[in-house]
C-alpha positions, 0 to 999 in steps of 0.5 A: 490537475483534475483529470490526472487526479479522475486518471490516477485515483487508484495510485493516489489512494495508496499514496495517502495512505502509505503518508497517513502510516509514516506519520503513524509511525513517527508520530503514535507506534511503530507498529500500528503504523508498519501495520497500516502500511502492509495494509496500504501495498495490500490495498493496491494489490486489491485495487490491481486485482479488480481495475482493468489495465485501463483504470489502474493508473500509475498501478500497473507497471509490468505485467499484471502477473508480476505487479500482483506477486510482488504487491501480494509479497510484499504487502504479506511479508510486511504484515508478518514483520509487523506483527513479529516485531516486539512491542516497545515500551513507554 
């Protein structure tokens, strides 16, 4: 379990973060927590950016072009979402 844990570091990260985000949402606002999730996919776009193939783990999927559009996509449009959507009362 250590060494899956020392190879897959990088993938791990964003894991514990996306679960500390839901639990924001579902627990505290909505909006920190879809926040802190667009934060999270922009995380492992860093992360694929700067590790080499050989240290990105479960990270890379397919080529390294097409694993950075779609996290810096994704991790932008949901930023974008996040921000746009109103602020619910309490």
């Amino acid at each position: 379990m250590k060494n899956f844990a020392r190879k897959q570091w990088p993938i791990l990260v964003v894991y514990s973060g996306i679960l500390i985000a839901l639990a924001v949402v579902v627990f505290v606002d909505f909006r920190s927590g879809a926040i802190m999730l667009s934060l999270n996919v922009l995380l492992a776009f860093l992360l694929r950016l700067r590790l080499p193939d050989s240290k990105a783990g479960w990270l890379r999927i397919r080529r390294r072009r097409i694993d950075l559009t779609v996290l810096a996509t994704l991790g932008i449009l949901l930023l974008i979402l996040a921000l746009v959507v109103p602020q619910g009362s309490k």
